[in-house]
N, C-alpha and C positions, 0 to 999 in steps of 0.2 A: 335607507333614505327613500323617500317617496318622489315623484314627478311628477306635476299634473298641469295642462296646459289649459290658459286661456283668455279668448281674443287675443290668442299670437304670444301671449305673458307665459313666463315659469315659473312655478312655486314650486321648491324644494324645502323639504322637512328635514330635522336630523332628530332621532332619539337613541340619547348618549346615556351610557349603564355604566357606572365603572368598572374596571377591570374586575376587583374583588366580591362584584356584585354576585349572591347567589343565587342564579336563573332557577328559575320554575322545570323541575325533572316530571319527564309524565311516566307516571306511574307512581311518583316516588312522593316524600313528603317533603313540605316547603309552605312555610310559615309566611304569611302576607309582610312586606317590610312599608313601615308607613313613611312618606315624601319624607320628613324630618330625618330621616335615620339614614337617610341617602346621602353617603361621604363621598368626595371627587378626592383627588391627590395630582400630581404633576403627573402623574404617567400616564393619566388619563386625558389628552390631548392630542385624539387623531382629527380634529378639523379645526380647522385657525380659520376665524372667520374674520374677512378683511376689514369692513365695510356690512354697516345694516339698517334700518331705518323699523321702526317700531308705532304705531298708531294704537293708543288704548282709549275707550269709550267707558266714560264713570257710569259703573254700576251699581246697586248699592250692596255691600259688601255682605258674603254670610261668612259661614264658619271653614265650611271648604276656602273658598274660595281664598281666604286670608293665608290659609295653612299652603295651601299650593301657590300663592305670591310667596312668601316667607324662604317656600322650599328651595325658590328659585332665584328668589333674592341672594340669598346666603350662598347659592353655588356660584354665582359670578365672579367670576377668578381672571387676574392680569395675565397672561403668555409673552414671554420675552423670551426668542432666541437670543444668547450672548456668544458675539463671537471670539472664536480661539485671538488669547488664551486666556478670554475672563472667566468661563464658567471654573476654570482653578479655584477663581477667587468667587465669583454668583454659581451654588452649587445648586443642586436641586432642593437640598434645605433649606439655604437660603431664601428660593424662590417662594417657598412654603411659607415661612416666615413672613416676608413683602405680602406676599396674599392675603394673610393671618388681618395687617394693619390695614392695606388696600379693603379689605372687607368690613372691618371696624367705622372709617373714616367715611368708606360708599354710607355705610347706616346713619352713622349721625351727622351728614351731610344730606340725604335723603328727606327723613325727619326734619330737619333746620327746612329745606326750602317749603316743604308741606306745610307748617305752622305759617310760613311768610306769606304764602300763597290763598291764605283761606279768605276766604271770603264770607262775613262775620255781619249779622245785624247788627246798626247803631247801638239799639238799646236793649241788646244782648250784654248784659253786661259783666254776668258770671262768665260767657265764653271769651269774651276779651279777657279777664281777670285770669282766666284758667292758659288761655295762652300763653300772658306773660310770662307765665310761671314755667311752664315746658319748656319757650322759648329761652328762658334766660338759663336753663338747668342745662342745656343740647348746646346754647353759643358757648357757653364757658368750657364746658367739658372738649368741647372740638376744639376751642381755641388752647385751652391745654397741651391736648393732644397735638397740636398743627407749630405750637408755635415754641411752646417750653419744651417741649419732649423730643420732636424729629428734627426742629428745624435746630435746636440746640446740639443733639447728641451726630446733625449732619455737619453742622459744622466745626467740631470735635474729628471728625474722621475727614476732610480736608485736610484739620492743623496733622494728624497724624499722616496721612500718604504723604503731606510735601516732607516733612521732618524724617522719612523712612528710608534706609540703609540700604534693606535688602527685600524680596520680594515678600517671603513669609511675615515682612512686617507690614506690607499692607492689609494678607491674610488676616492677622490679626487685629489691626482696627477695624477691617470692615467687622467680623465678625463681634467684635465689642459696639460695635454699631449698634448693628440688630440687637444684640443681647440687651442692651440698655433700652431701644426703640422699642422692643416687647414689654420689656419689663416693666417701666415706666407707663405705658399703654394697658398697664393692666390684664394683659394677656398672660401675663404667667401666674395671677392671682385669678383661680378660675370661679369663686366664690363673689368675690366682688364684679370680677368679669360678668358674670350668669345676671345678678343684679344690676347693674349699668344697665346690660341689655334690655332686662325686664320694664326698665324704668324708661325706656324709650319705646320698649311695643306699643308701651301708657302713652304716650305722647303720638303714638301713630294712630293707636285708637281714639285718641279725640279728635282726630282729623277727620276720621272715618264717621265719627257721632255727627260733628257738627253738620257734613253733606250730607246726612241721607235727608231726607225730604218725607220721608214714607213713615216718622213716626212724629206722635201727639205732642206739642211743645213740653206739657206737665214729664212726660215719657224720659225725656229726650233730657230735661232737665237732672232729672234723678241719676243718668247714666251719668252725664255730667260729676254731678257730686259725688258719686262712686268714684269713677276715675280720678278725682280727688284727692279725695282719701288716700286710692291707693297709690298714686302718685308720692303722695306725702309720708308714708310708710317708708316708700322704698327708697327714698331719698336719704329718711333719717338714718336706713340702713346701713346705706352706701359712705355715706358722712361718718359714719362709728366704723364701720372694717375699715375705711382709709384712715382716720386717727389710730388705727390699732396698728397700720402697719407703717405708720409715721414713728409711731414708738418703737419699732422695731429696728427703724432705719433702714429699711427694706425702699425707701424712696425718697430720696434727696428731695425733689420738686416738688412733695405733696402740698409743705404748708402755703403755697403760692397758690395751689389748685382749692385747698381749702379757704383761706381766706378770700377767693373771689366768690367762690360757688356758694359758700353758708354765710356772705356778708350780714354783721350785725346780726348774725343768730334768726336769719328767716326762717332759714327750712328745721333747724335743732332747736329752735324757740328758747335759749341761752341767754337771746341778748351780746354775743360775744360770738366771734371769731370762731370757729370751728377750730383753726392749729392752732390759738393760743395754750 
């Protein structure tokens, strides 16, 4: 950690490595590891920060610069000490686990207020058009997530601690808690997981299009219709591996998530209901 004083103020830095991180040997060989590749875990948590305040100035965005937000994004992780004698039952698994969806729900919570936020000429009206479409793919999908999935499978694990005998049976709904909360959240389908994700960078990047300022309407327009496109791709993707694992029965709640999100065949162009 660094210290540096001024007019009477202190700034303090921290740069955090994880444990398993392989440091740079001098003399020896060691392979450059890119921000993306950079894993945290729960053990990795020697400063608990109380309290912080953060001021960012819009710049316009490059390649770096996304890849080092991204980097940093995605390591933002919850710290909950639980006191004796929870951590029995909130193990350090667990904890991992709660991260896993807290990190999920940071994203397409992030993404949602971005698209609400934008600021959009009137007679733009491909970028209005292009909104709707992010915007209504990122509310459904969260409200899935927020409303069918945890706030259901949390109230499942209530009915079970009151109805429980003995202590290992709390153990055990919490833990079917989580199992169902991941599962359901698509965290354990890492294929569709990957895609979700992709399909929202889509949606961060038109955020990012539509501010910059520094490029030619004609420019700016094209990127547009790309993002588009590949918006629409990855949706019809997302739409076919969640029907595939609706058939499987791998997810009770899917057809509820599909019939909001493909309403009347928009994104599969069917004309029809994605789970019928």
């Amino acid at each position: 950690a660094t210290i540096s004083l001024d007019l009477g103020c202190g700034y303090i830095g921290f740069c955090l490595l994880p444990l398993e991180h392989q440091h740079h040997v001098i003399g020896g060989k060691s392979k450059s590891v890119d921000a993306l590749e950079v894993r945290y875990s729960a053990l990795d948590r020697p400063v608990s920060i109380v309290s912080w305040r953060h001021t960012m100035h819009a710049v316009s965005p490059t390649a770096a610069s996304k890849q080092e937000t991204e980097a940093w994004f995605t390591s933002t992780e919850l710290s909950y000490r639980a006191p004796w004698p929870l951590p029995l039952v909130i193990t350090r698994e667990s904890l991992e686990q709660y991260n896993r969806i807290f990190k999920l729900l940071l994203a397409f919570k992030h993404v949602h207020l971005e698209l609400q936020h934008l600021d959009l000429p009137r007679k733009n009206t491909l970028a209005w058009a292009l909104r709707s479409e992010f915007s209504y793919f990122v509310s459904q999908v969260l409200l899935y997530f927020q409303q069918d999935v945890i706030e259901a499978a949390h109230h499942g694990l209530l009915q079970a601690v009151d109805a429980s005998q003995e202590f290992n049976d709390v153990i055990q709904a919490h833990e079917e808690f989580l199992s169902i909360a991941t599962t359901n959240c698509f965290l354990r389908a890492p294929e569709l997981h990957g895609a979700i994700m992709s399909a929202l960078r889509t949606a961060s990047s038109f955020c990012s299009t539509t501010r910059e300022s520094d490029k030619a309407g004609s420019a700016k327009t094209r990127e547009m219709l790309r993002l588009q496109s590949e918006f629409l791709d990855e949706v019809r993707s997302i739409l076919s591996m969640m029907i595939t694992l609706h058939r499987q029965g791998a997810h009770l709640r899917m057809p509820q998530l599909l019939l909001r999100l493909d309403y009347n065949g928009y994104f599969s162009g069917t004309g029809s209901t994605g789970g019928s």
